[in-house]
N, C-alpha and C positions, 0 to 999 in steps of 0.2 A: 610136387613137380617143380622144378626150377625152372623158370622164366629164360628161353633164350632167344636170342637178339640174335636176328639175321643177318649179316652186312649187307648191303642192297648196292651192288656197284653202279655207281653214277653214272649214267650213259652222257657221255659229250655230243650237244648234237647241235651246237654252233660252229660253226669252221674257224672263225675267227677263235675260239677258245682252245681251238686243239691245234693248229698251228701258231705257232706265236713270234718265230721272224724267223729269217733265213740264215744261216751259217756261214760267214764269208774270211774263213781262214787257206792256208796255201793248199791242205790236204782237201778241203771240198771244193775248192775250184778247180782241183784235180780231178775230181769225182767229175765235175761237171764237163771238164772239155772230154776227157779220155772215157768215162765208164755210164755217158748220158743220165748220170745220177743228180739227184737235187740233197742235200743236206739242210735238214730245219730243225728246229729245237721246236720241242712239242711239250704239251701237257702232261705234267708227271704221272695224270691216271691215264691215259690217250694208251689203246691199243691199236695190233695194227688196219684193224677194219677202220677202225674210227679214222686214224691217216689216213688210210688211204681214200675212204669216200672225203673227207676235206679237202684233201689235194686236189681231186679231180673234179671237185666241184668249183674251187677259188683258181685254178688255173688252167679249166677244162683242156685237162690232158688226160691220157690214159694209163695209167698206174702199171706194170706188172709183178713188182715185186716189192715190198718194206719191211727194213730190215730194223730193228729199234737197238737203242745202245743207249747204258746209263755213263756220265761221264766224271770223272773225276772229281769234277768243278761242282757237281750235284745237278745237271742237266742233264733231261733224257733227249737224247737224237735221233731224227728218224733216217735212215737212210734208203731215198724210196727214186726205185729206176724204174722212169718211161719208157712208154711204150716205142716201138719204132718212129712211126710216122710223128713222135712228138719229137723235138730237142733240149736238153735240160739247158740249152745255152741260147735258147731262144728263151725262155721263162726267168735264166737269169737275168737278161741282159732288160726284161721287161720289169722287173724288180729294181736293176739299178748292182747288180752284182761284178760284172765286168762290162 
């Protein structure tokens, strides 16, 4: 019998590890006034459950949708739109984004 090795996927379960800063180029602040979206660069193993309870736990807002994207540069992006009643322009601007 040959010996096999599980992978055991690491569950991230600090916020502060799977969010790691905000995105502040011309296309995510576009996100942000027009499409109530936030742009973050996340943890390269970060799915999108793990996003999304982070987010809504460090900027108690309410999540409906994260969209993840690897980027060129070698960073994974989460692109994740609030809820109604929240504004991704009220969270930026409490961040220090606009």
């Amino acid at each position: 019998m040959k010996n096999e090795t599980k992978l055991k996927k690491v569950k991230l379960t600090d916020p502060y590890g799977v969010v790691l800063y905000p995105l502040s180029t011309e296309k995510s602040i576009q996100q942000i006034e027009f499409g109530n979206k936030l742009v973050l660069v996340v943890a390269p193993k970060a799915t999108k459950v793990e996003v999304k309870k982070a987010v809504e736990e460090l900027f108690k807002v309410k999540v409906v949708k994260v969209n993840l994207h690897h980027s060129f540069m070698g960073e994974k992006r989460a692109y994740v739109k609030l809820g109604k009643g929240h504004l991704a322009s009220d969270v930026s601007a409490d961040l220090g984004l606009i």
